[in-house]
C-alpha positions in Angstrom: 95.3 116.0 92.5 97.8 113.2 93.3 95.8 110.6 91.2 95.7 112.8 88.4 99.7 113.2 88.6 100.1 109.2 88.9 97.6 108.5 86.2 100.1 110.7 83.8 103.2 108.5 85.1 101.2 104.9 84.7 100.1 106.3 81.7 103.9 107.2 80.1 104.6 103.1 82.0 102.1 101.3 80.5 103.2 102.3 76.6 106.6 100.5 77.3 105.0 97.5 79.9 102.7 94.5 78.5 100.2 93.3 81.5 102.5 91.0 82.5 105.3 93.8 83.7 102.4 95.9 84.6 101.2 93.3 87.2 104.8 93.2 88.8 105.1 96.7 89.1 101.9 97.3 90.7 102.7 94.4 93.4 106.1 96.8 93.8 104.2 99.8 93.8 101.4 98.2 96.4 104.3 97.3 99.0 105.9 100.5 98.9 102.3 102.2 99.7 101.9 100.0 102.3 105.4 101.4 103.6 103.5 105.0 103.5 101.5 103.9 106.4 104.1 103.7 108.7 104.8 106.8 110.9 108.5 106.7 110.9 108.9 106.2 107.1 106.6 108.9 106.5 109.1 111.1 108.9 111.8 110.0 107.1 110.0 111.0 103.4 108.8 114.4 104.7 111.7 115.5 106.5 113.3 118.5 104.8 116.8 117.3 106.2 117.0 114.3 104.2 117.8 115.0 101.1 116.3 114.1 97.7 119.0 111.3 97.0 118.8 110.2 100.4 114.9 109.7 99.8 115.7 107.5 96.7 118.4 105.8 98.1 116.1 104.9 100.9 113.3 103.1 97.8 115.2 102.0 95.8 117.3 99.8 97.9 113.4 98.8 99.4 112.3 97.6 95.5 116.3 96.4 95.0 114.9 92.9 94.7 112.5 93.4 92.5 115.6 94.2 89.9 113.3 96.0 87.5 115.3 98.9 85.9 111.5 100.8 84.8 110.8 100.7 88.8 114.0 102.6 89.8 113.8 104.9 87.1 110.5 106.1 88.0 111.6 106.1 92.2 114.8 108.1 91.3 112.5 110.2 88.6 109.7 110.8 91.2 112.4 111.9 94.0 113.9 113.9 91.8 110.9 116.1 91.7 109.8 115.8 95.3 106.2 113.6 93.9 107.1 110.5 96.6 104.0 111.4 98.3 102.2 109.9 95.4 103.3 106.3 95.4 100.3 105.2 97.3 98.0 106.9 94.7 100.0 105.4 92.0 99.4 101.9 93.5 95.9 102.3 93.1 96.0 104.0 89.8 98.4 100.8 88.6 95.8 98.6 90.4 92.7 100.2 88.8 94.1 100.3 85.2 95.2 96.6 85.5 91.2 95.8 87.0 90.1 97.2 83.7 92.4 96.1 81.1 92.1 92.5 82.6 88.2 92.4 83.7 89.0 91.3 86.7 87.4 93.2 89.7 86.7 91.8 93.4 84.6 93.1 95.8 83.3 92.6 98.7 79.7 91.0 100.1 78.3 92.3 103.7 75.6 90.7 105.8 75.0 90.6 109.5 73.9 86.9 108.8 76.8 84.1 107.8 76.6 83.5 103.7 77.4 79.9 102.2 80.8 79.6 99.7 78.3 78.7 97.0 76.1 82.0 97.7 78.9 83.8 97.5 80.6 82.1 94.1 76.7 82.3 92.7 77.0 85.8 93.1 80.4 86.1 91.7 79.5 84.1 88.7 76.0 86.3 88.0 77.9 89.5 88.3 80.6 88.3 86.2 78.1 87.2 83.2 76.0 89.9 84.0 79.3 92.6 83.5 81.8 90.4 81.6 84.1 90.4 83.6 85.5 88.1 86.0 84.4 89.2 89.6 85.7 87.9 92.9 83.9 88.4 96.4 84.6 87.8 99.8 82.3 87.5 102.7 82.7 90.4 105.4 80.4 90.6 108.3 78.8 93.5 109.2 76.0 95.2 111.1 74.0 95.9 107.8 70.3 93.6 108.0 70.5 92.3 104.8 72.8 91.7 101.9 74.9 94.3 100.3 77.7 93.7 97.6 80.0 96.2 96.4 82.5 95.6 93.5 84.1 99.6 94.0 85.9 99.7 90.8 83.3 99.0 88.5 80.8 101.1 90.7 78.5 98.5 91.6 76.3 98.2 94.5 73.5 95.9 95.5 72.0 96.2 98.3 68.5 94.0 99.4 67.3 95.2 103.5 65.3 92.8 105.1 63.6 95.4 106.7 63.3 97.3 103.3 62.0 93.6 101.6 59.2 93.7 105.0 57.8 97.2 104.5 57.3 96.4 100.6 55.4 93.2 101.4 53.2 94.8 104.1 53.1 97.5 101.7 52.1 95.2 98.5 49.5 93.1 101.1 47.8 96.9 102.3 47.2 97.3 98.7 45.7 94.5 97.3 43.4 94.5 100.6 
């Protein structure tokens, strides 16, 4: 429900914002989601004492330096009708939209086994060509035997099991025997 509300406000944003502003406002938006993790803000946002001014006060002096007047009229716009709750949704909604408009996606490679740079830039570059779109990967190890990637936002996953890769040769060998 919340990311259908934020899409509605990035979508009203984006008509007056070129890429350029977009990408500053979603850096704005991502540090104020990050501020949503912290148990005491999240206190301070929920509690029915403070009031709704109080709340904006309380963002807009946190983007103050960012000193863009769109940013503090959506903050004092969203306190205004008690939607705070949705920033962090609205920083992956701005993030999203800006991943599509721009073809740029990252994602991320897993293995239980260390990868080379150049394995992983291969990759990158293959996926790119293969989407058109520029894709970024890091390495992250994991307990999966194998190779998976994941690029989430274009809903991409390749995944080859060593295990899986064994069965199919035993498999393929039982066959042709």
């Amino acid at each position: 429900m919340e990311e259908l509300i934020a899409k509605r406000y990035i979508k009203a944003l984006k008509k007056s914002s070129d890429i350029e502003k977009m990408q500053k406002i979603s850096s704005i938006f991502s540090v104020l989601a990050e501020a949503f993790k912290d148990e005491k803000f999240i206190q301070i946002i929920n509690n029915p004492d403070v009031s709704k001014s109080q709340k904006s006060e309380i963002l807009l002096d946190a983007v103050k330096s960012a000193e863009s007047e769109d940013v503090d009229n959506l903050i004092k716009l969203l306190a205004e009708h008690n939607r705070i709750s949705i920033i962090p949704a609205m920083a992956e909604v701005i993030r999203k939209d800006i991943a599509v408009t721009t073809k740029s996606y990252s994602g991320v490679v897993y293995s239980n086994s260390d990868i080379e740079a150049k394995v992983i830039e291969d990759l990158s570059s293959g996926l790119g060509s293969k989407f058109d779109s520029k894709i970024s990967l890091k390495f992250e190890k994991s307990s999966f035997n194998g190779i998976k990637v994941d690029v989430q936002d274009l809903g991409v996953e390749i995944s080859f099991s060593k295990s899986r890769i064994n069965s199919q040769i035993i498999e393929h060998i039982a066959k042709a025997i």
